[in-house]
N, C-alpha and C positions, 0 to 999 in steps of 0.2 A: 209319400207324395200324393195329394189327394189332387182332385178331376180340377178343383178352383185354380190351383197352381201351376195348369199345364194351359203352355203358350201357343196360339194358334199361328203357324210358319207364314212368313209373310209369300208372298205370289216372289219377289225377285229373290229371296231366300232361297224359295223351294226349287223355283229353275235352277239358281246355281249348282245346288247340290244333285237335281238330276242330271244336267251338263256334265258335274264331275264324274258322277256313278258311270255316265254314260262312256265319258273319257276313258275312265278304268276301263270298262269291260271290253270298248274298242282297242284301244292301246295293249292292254295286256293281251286278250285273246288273238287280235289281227298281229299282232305289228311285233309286241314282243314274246310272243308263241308262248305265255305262260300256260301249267293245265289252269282249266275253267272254272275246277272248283274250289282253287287257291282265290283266282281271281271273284270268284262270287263269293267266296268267304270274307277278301278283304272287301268288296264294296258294301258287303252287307253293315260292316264293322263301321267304316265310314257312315250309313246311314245310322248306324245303332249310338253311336257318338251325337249327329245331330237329334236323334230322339231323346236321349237323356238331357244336351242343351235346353230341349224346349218341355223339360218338365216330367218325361215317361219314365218309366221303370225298364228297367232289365228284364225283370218278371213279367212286364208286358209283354215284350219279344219273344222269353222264351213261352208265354201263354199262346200269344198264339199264331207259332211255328207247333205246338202240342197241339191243338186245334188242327192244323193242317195234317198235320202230320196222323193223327187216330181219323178223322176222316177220309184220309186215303191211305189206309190199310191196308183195305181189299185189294184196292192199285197195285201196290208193293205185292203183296202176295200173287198177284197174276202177273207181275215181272219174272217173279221167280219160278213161277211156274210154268212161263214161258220157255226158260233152262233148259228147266225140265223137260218140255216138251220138245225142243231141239236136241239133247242129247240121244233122248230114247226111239226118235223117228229116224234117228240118224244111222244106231246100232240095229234099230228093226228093218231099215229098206226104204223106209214112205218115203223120205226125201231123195235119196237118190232114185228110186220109184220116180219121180218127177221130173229131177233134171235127165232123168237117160231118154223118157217120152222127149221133153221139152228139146234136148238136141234134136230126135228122131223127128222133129215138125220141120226144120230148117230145110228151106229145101232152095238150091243155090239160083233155080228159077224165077225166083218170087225172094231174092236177099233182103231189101230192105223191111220190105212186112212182115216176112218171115221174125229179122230181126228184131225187131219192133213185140210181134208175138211171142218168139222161144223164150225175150230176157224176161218179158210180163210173168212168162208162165214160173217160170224158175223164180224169178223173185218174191210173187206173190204165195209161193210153195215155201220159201226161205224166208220170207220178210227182212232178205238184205239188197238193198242195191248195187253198194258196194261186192260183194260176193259173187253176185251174178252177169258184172258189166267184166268181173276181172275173170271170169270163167267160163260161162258163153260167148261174153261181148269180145273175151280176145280171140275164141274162134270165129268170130263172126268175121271180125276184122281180117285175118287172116284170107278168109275167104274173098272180102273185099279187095284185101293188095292183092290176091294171084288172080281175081280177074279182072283189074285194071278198071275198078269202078269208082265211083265218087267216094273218098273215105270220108269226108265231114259229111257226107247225109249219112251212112253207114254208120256211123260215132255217135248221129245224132238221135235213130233210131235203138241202138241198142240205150243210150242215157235213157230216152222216152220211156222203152218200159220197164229199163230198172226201177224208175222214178214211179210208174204205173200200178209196179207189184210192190214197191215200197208201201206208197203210199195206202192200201186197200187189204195190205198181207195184217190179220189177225196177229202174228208172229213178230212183224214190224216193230220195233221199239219205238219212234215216232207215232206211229201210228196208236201206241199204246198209252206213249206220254200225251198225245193229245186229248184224248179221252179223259184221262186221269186227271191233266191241271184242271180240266174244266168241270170233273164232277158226273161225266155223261158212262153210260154204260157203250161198254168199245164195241158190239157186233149193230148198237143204232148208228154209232157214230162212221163206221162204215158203209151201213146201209146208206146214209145222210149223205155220204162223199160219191155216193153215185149219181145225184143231180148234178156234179160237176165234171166227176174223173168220166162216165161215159161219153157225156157230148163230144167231151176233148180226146180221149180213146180212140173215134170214131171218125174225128176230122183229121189225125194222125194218122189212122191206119190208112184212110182213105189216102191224102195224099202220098204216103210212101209205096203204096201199092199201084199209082198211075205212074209216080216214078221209075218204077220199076220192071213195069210194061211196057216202058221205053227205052230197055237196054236187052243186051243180049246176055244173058247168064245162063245159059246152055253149059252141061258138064259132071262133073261129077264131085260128091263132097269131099275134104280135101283130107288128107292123113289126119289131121288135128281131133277134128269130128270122130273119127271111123274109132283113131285111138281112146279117146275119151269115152266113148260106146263100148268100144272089146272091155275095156277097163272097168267100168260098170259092172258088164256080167260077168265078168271072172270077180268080182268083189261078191257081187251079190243077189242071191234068189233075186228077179224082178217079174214080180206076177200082182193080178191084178187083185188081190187078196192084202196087196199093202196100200189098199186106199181105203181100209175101213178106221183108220184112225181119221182119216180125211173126212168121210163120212161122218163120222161122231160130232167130227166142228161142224161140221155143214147142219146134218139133224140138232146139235143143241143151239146152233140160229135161228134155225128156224120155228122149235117148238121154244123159244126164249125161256130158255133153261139157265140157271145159274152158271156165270161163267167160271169158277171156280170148278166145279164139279164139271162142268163137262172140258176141263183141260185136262184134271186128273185121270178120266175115265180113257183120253183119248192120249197120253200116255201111259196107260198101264193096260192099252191094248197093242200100244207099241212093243212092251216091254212082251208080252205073248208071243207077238210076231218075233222078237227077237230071239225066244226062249226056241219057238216052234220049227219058224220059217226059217227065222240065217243059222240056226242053232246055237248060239251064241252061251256062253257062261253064263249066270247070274250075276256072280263077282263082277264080270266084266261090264255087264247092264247095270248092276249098279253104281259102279265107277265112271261109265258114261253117263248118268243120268244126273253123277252130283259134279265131278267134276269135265266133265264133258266127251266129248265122242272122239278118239285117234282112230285111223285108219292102220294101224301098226297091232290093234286091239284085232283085229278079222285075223291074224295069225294064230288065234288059239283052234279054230277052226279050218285055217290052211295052212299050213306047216312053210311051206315051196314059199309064201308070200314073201316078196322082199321090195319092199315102198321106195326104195332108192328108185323103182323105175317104174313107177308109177308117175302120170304126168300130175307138177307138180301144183301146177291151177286150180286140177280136181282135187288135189290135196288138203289144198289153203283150202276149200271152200267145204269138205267133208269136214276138216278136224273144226268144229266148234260145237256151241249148245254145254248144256250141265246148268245146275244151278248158283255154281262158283262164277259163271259168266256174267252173268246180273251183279255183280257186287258191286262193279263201277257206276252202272245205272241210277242202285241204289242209292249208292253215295252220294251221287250227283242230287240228289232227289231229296238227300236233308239240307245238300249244300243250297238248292236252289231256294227250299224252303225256309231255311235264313234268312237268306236273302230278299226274300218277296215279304215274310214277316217283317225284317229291320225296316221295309220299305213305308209298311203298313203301318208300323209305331212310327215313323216320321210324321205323316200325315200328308207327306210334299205329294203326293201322287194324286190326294183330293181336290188339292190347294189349285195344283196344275189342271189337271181336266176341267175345275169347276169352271176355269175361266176359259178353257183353251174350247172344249166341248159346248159352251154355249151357242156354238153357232150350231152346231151339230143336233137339231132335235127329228130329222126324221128316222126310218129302221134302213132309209136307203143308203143313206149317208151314214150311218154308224159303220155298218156292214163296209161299205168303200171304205171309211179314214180304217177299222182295224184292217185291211188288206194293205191297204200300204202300209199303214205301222208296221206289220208282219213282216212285208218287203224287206222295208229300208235299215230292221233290225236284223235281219237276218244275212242281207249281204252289208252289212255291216260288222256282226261278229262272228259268222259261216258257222252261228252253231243254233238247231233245231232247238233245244232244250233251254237255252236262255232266252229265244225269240217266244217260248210258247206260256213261259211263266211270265215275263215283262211284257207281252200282247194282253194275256189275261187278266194280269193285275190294272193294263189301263183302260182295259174295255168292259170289263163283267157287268160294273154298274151302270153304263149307259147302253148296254143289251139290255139290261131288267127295266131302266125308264123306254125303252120303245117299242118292249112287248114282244124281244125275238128270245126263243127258245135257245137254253146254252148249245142245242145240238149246231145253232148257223157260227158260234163263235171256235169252235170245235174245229168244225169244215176251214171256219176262215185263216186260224192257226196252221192246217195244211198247206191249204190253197196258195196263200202269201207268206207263209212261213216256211215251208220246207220244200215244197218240190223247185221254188227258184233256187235254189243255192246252186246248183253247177252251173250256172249262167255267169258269176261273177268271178275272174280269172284269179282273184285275190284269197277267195274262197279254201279250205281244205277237201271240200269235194273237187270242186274244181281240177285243183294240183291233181287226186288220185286220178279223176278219170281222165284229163289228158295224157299223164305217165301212162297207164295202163291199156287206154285204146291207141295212143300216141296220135292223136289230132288234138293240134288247139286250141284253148277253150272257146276262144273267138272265131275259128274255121265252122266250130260243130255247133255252136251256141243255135244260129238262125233254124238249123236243124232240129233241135232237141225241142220238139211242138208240142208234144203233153205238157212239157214244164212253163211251159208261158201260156199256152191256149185253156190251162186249166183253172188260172187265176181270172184270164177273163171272161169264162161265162161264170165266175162267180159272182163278177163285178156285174154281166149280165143280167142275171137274172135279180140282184138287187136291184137295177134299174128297170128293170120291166116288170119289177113287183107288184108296182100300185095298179097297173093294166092287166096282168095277167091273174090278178088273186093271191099274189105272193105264191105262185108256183114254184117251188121246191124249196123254199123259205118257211119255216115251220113255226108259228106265232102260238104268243099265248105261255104258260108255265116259268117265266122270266126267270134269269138268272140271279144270283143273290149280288148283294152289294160285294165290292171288294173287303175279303177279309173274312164273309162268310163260310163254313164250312163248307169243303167241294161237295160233300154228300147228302149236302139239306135242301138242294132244288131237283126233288122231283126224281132223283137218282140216286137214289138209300142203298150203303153198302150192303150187295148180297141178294140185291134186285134181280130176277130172272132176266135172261138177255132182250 
């Protein structure tokens, strides 16, 4: 099939078929709980169907998903080594090193700030938010019902900075896939989300901390805490000697060192601590590092240990990490890239913005319509990972015509992509975190201020751009066109951080 014999999709053609795609991913993902990467496998099929109607190859598709897929490589390989890196922090001490501090902040005098801060801290130590609303957030909550305080601000500040540490945690899988769809290296792309996550950090803490100075929380912390603390140090050495894995990321951000190399270094200084400090097996360091960290594994070193009574929140939230943990990531990650190939051999994606995007030329408006794209996709199918590959496939090309850097498309991805999802009651964050803190979604929702306050000084400072100098808007090295390699704008696999 040569280039004369391929049909350019009409404008009411190509809507239809995004309508349908769109149909799918809503219907199956919201409505009929299919998994996601069933779901993005058959829409992809559905596009790849209408691309051979209009003339493409098959070998086009799989050309190039190949394309996507060798230029984010690297990506892949620092998912899995992010595994890595959680199983082996896990068996050395750093992480629980953190959540035992991170409870030890809570202090029942100061509960909503407090809250707001312990989940930050834990999350952005863990890069889960789930893990840390269901862990801290449910002592915090605890705390809240025995002193008869407001549980929707309570609920709302532990979501905030689940959502906080999510969003900003190296560790984060969001956080990582953001970086990745778009081609950017992940310790700029974090540095970049602090024009937005601190404003909004800031105006969160503040209001939860006036809040809070107007109640009486006079007392002492409640069995939940004190347990979860004893339980810690009878698991494990915690000394201040398990933050030099910590240190290792911190020093390779800062001297923007290859992030590859400096995850493996600060894993295989875990794996010392674990060798040295918890005394651990090797066997068993290595067993946690590929397939992941049990807290049942600390028995080779304490005999007496018996996890039946161990509290079982700190449990769920020790046993993860390894490199087996990533495989669903992964997957997701060729599934999505199907998908956004089939999209790209249609050509419906160009066909659509070229007419929809015409009104669209300045970088203030680009920036605004992907935040709401990001929105409206995301509590539309409550899943991070389909909203940041369908954002990026409609926006990449009209970032490169307005001259903004892929790091603002990146940010925007977060911003209007992932940290709204527990606001919308329809959601699967949603569901977890009201089971879990048991407020809601609609009680805690007005509460939960980082996740909405975060989107709007995004939308801020794109509007005070042409006034302020595009302050924290970073112009200039444009994004490639849709379908261009992720790693040929300006962020070459293997780039120092």
């Amino acid at each position: 099939m040569t280039a004369s014999t391929q049909k350019q999709p009409s404008f009411p053609a190509s809507l239809a078929l995004l309508a349908l795609v769109a149909f799918l991913i809503v219907y199956g993902i919201v409505f009929a709980g299919y998994p996601t990467e069933l779901v993005l496998i058959g829409s992809g099929v559905v596009a790849t169907l209408f691309a051979l109607f209009h003339g493409h190859r098959w070998d086009e598709v799989m050309g190039i998903m190949a394309d996507k897929i060798r230029t984010a490589l690297t990506a892949i390989l620092v998912l899995y080594s992010i595994g890595l890196i959680i199983g082996t922090w896990m068996i050395g001490g750093t992480i629980p090193y953190f959540i035992y501090y991170g409870l030890e902040l809570i202090d029942p005098r100061y509960l909503y700030i407090m809250a707001f801060l312990g989940t930050a801290i834990v999350s952005t130590c863990t890069g889960t938010s789930w893990g840390s609303a269901g862990t801290i957030g449910v002592a915090i909550m605890g705390i809240a019902a025995a002193m008869d305080v407001n549980l929707a601000i309570a609920a709302g500040a532990v979501i905030s900075g689940a959502y906080f540490g999510d969003k900003l945690s190296p560790l984060s899988d969001t956080t990582i896939m953001a970086s990745m769809v778009v081609g950017v290296d992940l310790y700029r792309h974090i540095r970049h989300l602090m024009y937005t996550s601190l404003p909004a950090c800031l105006v969160a803490g503040l209001v939860y901390l006036m809040l809070g100075l107007n109640m009486d929380v006079a007392g002492d912390k409640p069995d939940t805490i004190v347990q979860t603390t004893l339980q810690l140090e009878s698991l494990f050495y915690l000394g201040p000697i398990l933050l030099l894995p910590a240190l290792i990321i911190l020093g390779g951000s800062l001297w923007k060192k290859p992030t590859l190399v400096v995850l493996f270094l600060a894993a295989l200084c875990a794996v010392l601590l674990a060798l040295t400090v918890q005394q651990m097996p090797l066997a068993l360091i290595a067993q946690a590092a590929v397939e992941g960290f049990d807290v049942a594994m600390l028995g080779a070193t304490q005999p007496a240990l018996q996890t039946a009574t161990l509290n079982e929140a700190l449990v769920t939230l020790l046993n993860r990490g390894g490199i087996y943990s990533m495989h669903g990531s992964v997957l997701f990650v060729f599934c999505a890239f199907f998908f956004a190939s089939a999209l790209e051999a249609s050509g419906i994606l160009r066909v659509v913005l070229h007419r929809t995007l015409e009104y669209v030329r300045s970088a203030t408006g680009t920036i605004l319509a992907s935040l709401a794209a990001a929105m409206c996709i995301i509590l539309a199918t409550g899943n991070s990972y389909v909203t940041f590959f369908l954002t990026r496939e409609l926006f990449a090309q009209q970032y490169a015509k307005t001259d903004l850097h892929p790091l603002n498309l990146s940010r925007s991805l977060e911003d209007g992509g992932m940290i709204p999802e527990p606001l919308a009651p329809w959601t699967v964050s949603a569901v977890y975190m009201a089971a879990t803190l048991g407020v809601a979604t609609l009680d805690y929702a007005p509460w939960a201020l980082f996740n909405y306050t975060g989107i709007l000084f995004s939308a801020l400072l794109a509007l005070l751009g042409p006034w302020t100098g595009w302050f924290g808007i970073r112009r200039g090295q444009a994004a490639p066109a849709t379908g261009t390699p992720l790693a040929a704008h300006g962020e070459p696999a293997g780039k120092p951080l």
